[in-house]
Wavefront OBJ file of the C-alpha trace (Angstrom):
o trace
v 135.207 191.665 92.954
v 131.464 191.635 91.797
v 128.838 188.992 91.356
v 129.901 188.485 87.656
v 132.958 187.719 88.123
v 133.059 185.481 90.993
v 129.921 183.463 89.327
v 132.746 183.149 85.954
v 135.360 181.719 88.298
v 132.821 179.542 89.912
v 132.065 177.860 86.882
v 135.724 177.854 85.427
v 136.586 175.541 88.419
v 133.578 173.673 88.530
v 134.408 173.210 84.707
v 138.149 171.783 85.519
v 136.954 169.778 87.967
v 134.597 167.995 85.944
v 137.256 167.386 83.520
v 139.354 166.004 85.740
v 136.246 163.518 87.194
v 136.217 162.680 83.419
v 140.054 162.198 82.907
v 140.111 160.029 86.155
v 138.186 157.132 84.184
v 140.175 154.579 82.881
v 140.056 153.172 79.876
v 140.963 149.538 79.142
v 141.308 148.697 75.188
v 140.489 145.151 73.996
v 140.880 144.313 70.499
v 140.164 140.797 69.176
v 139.585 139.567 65.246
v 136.067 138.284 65.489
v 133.039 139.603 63.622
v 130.622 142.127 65.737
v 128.105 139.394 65.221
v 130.157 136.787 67.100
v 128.571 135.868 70.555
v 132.334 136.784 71.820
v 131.996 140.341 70.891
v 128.710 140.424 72.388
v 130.079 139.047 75.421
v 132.632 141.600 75.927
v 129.700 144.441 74.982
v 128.344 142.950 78.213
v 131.645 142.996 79.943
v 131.585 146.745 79.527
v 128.255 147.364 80.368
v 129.230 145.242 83.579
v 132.354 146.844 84.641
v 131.044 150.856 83.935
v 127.831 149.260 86.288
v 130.152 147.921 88.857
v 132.810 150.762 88.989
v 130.218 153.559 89.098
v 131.582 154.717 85.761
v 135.336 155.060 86.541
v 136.060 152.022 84.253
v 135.647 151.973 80.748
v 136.248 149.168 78.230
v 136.930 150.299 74.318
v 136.172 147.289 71.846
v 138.303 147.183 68.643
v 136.729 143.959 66.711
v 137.594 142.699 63.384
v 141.467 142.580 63.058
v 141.574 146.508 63.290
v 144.259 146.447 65.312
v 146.236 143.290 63.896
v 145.924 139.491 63.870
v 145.849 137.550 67.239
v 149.258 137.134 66.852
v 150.121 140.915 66.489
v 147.488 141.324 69.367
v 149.670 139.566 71.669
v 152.455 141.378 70.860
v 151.350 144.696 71.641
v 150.006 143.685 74.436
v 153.649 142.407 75.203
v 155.191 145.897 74.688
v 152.363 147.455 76.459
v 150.316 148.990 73.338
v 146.958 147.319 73.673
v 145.115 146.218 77.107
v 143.581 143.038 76.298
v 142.621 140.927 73.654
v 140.861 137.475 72.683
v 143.204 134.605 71.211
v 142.657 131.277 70.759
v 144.314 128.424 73.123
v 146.195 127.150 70.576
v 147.938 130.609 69.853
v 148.490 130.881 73.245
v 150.222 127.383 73.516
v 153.585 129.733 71.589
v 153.511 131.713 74.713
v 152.462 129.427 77.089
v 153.656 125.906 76.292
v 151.246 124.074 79.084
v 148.505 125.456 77.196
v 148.746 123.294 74.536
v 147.211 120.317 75.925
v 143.984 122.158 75.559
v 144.551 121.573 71.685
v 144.964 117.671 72.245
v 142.149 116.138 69.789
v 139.618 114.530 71.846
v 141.138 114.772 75.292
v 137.578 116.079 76.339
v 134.820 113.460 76.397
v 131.964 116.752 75.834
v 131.220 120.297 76.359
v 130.446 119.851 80.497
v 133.858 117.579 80.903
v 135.728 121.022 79.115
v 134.263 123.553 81.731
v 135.075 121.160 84.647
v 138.459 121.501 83.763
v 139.171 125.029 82.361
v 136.885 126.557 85.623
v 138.809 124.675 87.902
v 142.527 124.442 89.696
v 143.992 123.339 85.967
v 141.969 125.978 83.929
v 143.392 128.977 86.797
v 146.846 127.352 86.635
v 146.958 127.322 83.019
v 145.729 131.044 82.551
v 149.086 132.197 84.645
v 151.249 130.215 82.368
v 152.203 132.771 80.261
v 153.231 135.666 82.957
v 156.534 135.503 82.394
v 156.125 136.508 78.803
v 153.802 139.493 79.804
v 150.534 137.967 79.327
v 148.147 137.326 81.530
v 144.816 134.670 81.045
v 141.664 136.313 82.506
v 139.148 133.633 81.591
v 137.844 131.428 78.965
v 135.140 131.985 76.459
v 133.673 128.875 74.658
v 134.317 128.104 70.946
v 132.548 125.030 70.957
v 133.899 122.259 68.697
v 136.303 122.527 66.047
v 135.350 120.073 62.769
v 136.339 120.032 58.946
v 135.092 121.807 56.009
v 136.593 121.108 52.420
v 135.964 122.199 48.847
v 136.159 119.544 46.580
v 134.696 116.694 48.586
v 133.669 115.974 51.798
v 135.615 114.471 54.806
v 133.794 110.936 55.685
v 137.062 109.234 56.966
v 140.691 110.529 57.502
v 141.670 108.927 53.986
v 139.921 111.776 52.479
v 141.922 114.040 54.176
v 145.359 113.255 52.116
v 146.880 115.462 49.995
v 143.867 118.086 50.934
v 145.981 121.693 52.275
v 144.089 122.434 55.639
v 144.490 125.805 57.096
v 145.406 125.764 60.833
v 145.855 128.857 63.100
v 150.062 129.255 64.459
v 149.778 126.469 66.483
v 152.508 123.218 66.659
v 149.293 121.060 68.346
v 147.001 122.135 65.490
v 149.774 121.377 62.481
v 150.477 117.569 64.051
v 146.898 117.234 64.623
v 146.260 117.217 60.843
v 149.501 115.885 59.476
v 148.343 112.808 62.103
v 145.277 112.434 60.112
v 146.759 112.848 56.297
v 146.793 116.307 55.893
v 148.860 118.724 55.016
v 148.696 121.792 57.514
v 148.665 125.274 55.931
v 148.969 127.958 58.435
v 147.275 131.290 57.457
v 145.860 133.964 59.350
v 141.897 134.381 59.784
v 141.543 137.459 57.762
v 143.203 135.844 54.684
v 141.324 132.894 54.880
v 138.683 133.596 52.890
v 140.421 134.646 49.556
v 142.964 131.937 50.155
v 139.843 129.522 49.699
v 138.312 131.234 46.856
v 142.238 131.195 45.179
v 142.641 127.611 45.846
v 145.576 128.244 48.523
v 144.116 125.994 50.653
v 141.554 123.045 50.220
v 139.617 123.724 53.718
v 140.011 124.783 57.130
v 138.796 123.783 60.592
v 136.921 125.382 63.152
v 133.284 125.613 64.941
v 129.803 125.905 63.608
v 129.731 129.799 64.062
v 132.963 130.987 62.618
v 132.111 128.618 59.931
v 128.925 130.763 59.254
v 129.358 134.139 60.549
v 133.262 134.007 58.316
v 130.681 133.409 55.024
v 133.197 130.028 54.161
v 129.714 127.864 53.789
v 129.895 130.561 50.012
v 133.385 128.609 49.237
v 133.121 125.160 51.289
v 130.232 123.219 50.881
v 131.196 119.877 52.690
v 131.194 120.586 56.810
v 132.465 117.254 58.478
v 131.605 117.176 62.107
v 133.907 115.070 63.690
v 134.575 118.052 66.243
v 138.183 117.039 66.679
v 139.121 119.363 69.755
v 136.958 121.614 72.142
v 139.477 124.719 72.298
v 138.423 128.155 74.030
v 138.980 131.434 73.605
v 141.126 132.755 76.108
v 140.384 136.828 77.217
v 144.161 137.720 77.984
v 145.295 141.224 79.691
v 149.165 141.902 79.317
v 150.787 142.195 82.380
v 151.956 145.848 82.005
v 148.461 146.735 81.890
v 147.544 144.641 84.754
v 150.020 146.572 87.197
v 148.839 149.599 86.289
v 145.254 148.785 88.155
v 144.477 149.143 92.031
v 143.503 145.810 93.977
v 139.624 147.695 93.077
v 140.008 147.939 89.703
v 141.608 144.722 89.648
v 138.651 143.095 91.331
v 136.044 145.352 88.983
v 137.906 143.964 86.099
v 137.945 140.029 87.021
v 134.242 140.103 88.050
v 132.959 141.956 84.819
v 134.798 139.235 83.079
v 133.763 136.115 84.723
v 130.176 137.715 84.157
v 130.617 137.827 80.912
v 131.914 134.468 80.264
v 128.881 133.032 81.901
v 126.598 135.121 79.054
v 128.721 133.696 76.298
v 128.360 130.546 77.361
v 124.547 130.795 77.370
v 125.131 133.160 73.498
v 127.311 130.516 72.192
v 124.794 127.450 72.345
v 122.095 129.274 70.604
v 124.834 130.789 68.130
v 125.713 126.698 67.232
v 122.425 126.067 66.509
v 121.430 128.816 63.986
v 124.283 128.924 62.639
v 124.335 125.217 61.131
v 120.518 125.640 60.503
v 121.975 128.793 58.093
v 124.694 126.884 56.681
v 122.448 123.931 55.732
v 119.854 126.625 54.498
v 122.584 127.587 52.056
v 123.539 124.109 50.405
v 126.122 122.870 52.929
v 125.892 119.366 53.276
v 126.843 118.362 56.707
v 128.411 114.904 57.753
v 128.785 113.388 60.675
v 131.640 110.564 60.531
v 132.500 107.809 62.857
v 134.765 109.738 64.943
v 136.809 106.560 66.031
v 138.136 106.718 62.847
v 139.555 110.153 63.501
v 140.892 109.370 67.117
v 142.363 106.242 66.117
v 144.912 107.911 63.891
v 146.385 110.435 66.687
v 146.587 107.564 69.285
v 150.206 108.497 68.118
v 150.110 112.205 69.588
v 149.619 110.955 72.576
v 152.674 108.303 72.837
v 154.679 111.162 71.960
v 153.433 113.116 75.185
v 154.731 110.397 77.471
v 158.242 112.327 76.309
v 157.120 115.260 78.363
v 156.733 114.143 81.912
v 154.947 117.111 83.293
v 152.420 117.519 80.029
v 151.718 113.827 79.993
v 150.947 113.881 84.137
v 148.258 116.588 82.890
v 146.920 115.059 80.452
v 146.185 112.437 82.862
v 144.837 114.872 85.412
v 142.346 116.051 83.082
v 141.386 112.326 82.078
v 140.428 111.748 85.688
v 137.900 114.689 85.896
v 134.118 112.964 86.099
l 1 2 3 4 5 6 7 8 9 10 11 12 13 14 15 16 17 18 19 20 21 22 23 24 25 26 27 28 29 30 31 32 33 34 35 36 37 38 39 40 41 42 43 44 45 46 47 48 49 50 51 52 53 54 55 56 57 58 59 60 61 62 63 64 65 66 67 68 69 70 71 72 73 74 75 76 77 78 79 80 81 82 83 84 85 86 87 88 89 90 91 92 93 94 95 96 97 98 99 100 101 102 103 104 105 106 107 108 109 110 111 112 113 114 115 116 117 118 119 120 121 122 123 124 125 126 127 128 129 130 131 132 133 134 135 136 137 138 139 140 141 142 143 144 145 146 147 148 149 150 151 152 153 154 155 156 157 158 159 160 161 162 163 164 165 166 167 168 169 170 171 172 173 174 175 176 177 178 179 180 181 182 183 184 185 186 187 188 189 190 191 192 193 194 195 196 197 198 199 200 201 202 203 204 205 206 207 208 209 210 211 212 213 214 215 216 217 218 219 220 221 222 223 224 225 226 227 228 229 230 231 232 233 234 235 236 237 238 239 240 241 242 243 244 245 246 247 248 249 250 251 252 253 254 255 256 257 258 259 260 261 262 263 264 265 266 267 268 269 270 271 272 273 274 275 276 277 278 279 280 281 282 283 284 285 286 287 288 289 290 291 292 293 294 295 296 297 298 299 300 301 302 303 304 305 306 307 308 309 310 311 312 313 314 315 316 317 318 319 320 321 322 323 324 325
């Protein structure tokens, strides 16, 4: 055999094994329906810079933003039958999968933004992420979404009497519907993508939901009345389905959790800043922002609650959470 020809195998098998260094990293897909601009997709930028750091490269995290691959709803479900890795829903979607989760989407439970991280970084918060196992899905962490308040059309929302007869979109969530049927509403579920045209159309009268979605979704163009009475503080929760999960070594288990927790602690820090431009913008652009007596709002739930003392176990955490200094 001469020089040439040993040199040509040489490089053949230096060439497969390279491929097969390549093939041996593995790829986790996340798909979530937020805009690239949203500190949440940042964050999980970050979580992938994090876990190809920490794994030396043998991790990989591909980002599918934007509803590309379905509504939070449809996320879940292909994460359910194993088609998608992870994704980003909100709690209150996640309270149809796991029904403890709910209580995260009882109106002013938390007294502020610190009392809310006490809770969801502690035992309840960990407890709560496992709650939906059983149904395939598993909680890896929570991202902040701030405070959830009103925004209308027609007129702004100054007291809960100017809520009636107004058509409020809610995401798929029981908590969410009561919430706004409590306070006069009448609760319009539609997904996030439609929302938009369904305001322009009339479909609905307003929505709910946090300073940046408000801005970054462009409803300031439609609503021009943003009532803060920042009814609920509900996260994001970053959930991996379970068929995915036991597919991963205890390492790439452990790779995965850290880059995660990482990059909750960089939204966190994204997400304040994002608040405050983004109802400097909205103001900027002729939205007149209120901020009501919010007694007036929590007043008219008080009812929600007596209805929890039905569920022994949900009422004991609500309690549990009360308690938290």
């Amino acid at each position: 055999m001469n020089y040439k020809s040993i040199f040509l195998i040489f490089f053949t098998l230096l060439g497969i094994i390279n491929c097969g260094e390549i093939n041996k990293t593995k790829t986790i897909t996340l798909a979530h329906g937020l805009d690239i601009n949203h500190s949440v997709h940042k964050a999980m930028v970050k979580m992938g810079e994090i876990l190809d750091s920490i794994s030396d490269g043998k991790m990989a995290l591909e980002l599918y933003p934007s509803q590309q691959l379905g509504t939070e709803r449809e996320c879940l479900e292909l994460l359910q039958i194993g088609s998608l890795d992870m994704t980003k829903v909100s709690a209150a979607v996640m309270e149809n999968f796991a029904p403890k989760m709910k209580v995260l989407g009882i109106p002013f439970l938390f007294r502020d933004r610190q009392h809310s991280f006490q809770v969801l970084d502690g035992a309840i918060g960990r407890n709560l992420l496992n709650e939906g196992e059983k149904y395939w899905l598993k909680g890896m962490g929570y991202y902040d979404a701030g405070s959830r308040s009103f925004y209308t059309k027609e007129k702004p929302v100054k007291s809960p009497a100017d809520l009636k007869g107004l058509k409020i979109r809610v995401q798929e969530s029981a908590t969410a519907m009561e919430m706004v049927s409590s306070l006069g509403g009448s609760p319009t579920p539609i997904s996030w993508g439609e929302l938009y045209t369904s305001l322009q159309q009339g479909v609905v009268d307003g929505a709910e939901n946090n300073p940046p979605s408000f801005y970054l979704s462009r409803h300031y163009e439609v609503c021009k009345y943003y009532s803060l009475d920042e009814h609920t503080v509900l996260p994001d929760v970053l959930i991996i389905g379970t068929h995915a999960w036991k597919k991963l070594s205890d390492q790439e288990k452990e790779w995965l959790q850290k880059s995660v927790d990482d990059s909750v602690i960089y939204q966190r820090k994204l997400w304040a800043l994002a608040e405050e431009e983004a109802l400097t913008e909205v103001i900027k652009a002729g939205v007149e922002v209120i901020r009501p007596d919010k007694s007036l709002f929590s007043a008219k739930i008080e009812s929600m609650y007596e209805q929890y003392k039905n569920d022994e176990e949900l009422y004991s955490l609500i309690q549990e959470i009360k308690k938290i200094n």
